[in-house]
N, C-alpha and C positions, 0 to 999 in steps of 0.2 A: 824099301818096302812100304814108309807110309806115304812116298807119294803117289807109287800105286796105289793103294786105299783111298786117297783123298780122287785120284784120276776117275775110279770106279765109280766111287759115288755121286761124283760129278754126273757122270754117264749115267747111272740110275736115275738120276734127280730130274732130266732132262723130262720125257714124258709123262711125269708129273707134272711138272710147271705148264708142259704143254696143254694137259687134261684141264689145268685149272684155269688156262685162259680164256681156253674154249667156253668153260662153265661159266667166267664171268660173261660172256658177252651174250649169255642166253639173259633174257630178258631187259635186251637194251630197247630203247625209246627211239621208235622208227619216226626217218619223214614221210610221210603218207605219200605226198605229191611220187616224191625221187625213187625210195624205195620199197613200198608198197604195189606188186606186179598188179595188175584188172583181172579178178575174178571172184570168186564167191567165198566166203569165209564162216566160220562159227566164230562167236568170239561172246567175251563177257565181259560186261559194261563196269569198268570200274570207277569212272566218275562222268554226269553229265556236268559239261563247264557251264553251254545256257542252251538254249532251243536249237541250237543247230552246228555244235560243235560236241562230242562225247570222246569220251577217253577209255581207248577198248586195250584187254589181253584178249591176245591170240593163243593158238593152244600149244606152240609152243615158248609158248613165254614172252614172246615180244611183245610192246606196247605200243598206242601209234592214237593220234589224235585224229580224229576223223573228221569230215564237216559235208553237211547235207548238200548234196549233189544238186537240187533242185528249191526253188523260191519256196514251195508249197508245201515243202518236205521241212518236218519238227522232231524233236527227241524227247517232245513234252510227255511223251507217256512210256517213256524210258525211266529204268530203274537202277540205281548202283544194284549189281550182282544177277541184273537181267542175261539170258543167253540170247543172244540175235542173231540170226541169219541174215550175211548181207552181201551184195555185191559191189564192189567198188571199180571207178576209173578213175585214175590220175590222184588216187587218194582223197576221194569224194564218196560219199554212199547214193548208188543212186537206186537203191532199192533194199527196204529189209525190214523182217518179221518175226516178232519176237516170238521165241521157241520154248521161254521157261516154263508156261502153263503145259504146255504138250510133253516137257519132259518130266513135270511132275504130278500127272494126273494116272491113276491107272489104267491099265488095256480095260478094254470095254469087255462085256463078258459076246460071249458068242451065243451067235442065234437056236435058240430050241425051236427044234422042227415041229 
């Protein structure tokens, strides 16, 4: 009887452990190049390293180092806790615009006729 008991709980235990692995690998530390797919993202700046390298979360938790896509292109008016819109290839930014003024300004009032 208690190796039954001990069998079950084994069994119970199982998708647990499973749930919890899953959980840890939410907010692992991507490579941009390799696994980083091209396309558009929201994301929030949580550390600028220097002018053309930043360190973003995505919204589902993952993190990934990014670095400016083009010679011309800067992070110098990037802010830790900025929201940016960006586009990336190959784990480069080659385009994006920071959103946090636009998400914390109010709607404008509407026009009286």
């Amino acid at each position: 009887m208690r190796l039954v008991a001990i069998i079950i709980a084994w069994a119970l235990a199982l998708p647990v452990a499973a749930a919890a692995s899953q959980t840890a690998t939410a907010g692992r530390l991507l490579n941009a190049a390799t696994q980083l797919p091209d396309t558009t993202y929201q994301v929030v700046v949580n550390q600028v390293q220097d002018a053309t390298h930043i360190l973003v979360k995505f919204q589902n938790g993952d993190q990934a180092v990014l670095t400016a896509g083009r010679p011309t292109m800067t992070f110098t008016t990037v802010h830790p806790g900025d929201t940016l819109m960006l586009s990336t290839e190959k784990g480069t930014v080659l385009v994006f615009k920071d959103v946090t003024a636009a998400q914390m300004a109010p709607p404008a009032p509407a026009a009286s006729p």
